[in-house]
C-alpha positions in Angstrom: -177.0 36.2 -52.1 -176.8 37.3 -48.8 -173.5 39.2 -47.3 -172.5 36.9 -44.1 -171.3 33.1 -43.8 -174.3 32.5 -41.4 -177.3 34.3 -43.5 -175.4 32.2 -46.7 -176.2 29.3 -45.1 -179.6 29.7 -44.0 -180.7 30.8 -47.1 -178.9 27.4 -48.7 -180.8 25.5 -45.8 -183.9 26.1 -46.4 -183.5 25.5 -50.5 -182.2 22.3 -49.9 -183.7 19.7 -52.4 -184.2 21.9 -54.9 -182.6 22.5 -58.4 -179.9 24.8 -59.5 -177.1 25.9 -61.7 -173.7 26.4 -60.4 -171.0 28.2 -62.0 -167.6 27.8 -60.1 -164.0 29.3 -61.2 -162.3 26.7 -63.0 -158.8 29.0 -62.7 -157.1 29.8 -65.7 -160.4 32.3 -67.4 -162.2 29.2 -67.2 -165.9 28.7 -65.5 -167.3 25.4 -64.8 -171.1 25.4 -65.3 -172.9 22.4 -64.1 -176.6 21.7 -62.7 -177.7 19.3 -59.9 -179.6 20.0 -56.6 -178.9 20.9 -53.2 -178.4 17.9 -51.2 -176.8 18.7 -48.2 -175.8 21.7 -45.8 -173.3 21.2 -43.1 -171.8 24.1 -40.9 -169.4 24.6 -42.9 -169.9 23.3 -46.1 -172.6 22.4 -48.7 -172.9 19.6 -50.9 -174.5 19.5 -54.4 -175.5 16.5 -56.4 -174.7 16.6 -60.1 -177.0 15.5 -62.8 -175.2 12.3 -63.7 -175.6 12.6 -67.7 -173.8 15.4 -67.8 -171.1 15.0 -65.3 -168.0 12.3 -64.6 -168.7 12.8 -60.4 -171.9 12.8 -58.4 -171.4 15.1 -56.2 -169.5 18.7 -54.7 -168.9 20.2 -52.0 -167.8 24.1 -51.4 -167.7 26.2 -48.6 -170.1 29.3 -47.5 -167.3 31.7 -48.1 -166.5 30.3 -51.9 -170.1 31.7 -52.2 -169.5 34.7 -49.9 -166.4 35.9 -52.5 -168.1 34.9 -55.4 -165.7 31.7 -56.4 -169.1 30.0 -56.5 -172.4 31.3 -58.2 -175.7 29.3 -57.6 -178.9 29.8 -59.2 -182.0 28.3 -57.9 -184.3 27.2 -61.0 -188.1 28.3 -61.0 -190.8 25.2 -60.4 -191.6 25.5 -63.9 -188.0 25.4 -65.2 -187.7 22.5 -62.3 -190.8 20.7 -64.0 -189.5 20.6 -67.6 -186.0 18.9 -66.8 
């Protein structure tokens, strides 16, 4: 991911609608790994809906700089990987 709040969010702008995986620091040792897809960028934060099988909630929201320091990990999925699910 990129290295500033601004270039963070562009990049998250123009993925929006697509699928991903996010893993987020649960505290405690633990990491919370869920997948959805990008809904929603504001200026400072970003919304992600959650695949409701999986999940209690539909949706999060974290700030650019949870990505920046790496509280937050997203990975976009491939078309193909998109495709399958």
């Amino acid at each position: 991911m990129p290295k500033t709040l601004s270039d963070i969010k562009k990049t998250l702008d123009s993925n929006i609608g697509r699928r991903l995986t996010l893993r987020a620091n649960g505290g405690r040792r633990k990491m919370i790994e869920r997948c959805g897809i990008l809904a929603e960028t504001y200026p400072s934060v970003f919304v992600i809906e959650l695949d409701q099988k999986e999940n209690s909630f539909e949706r999060v929201s974290f700030s650019y700089a949870d990505v920046l320091t790496e509280t937050v990990k997203l990975t976009f999925w491939d078309d193909e990987q998109a495709g399958g699910q």
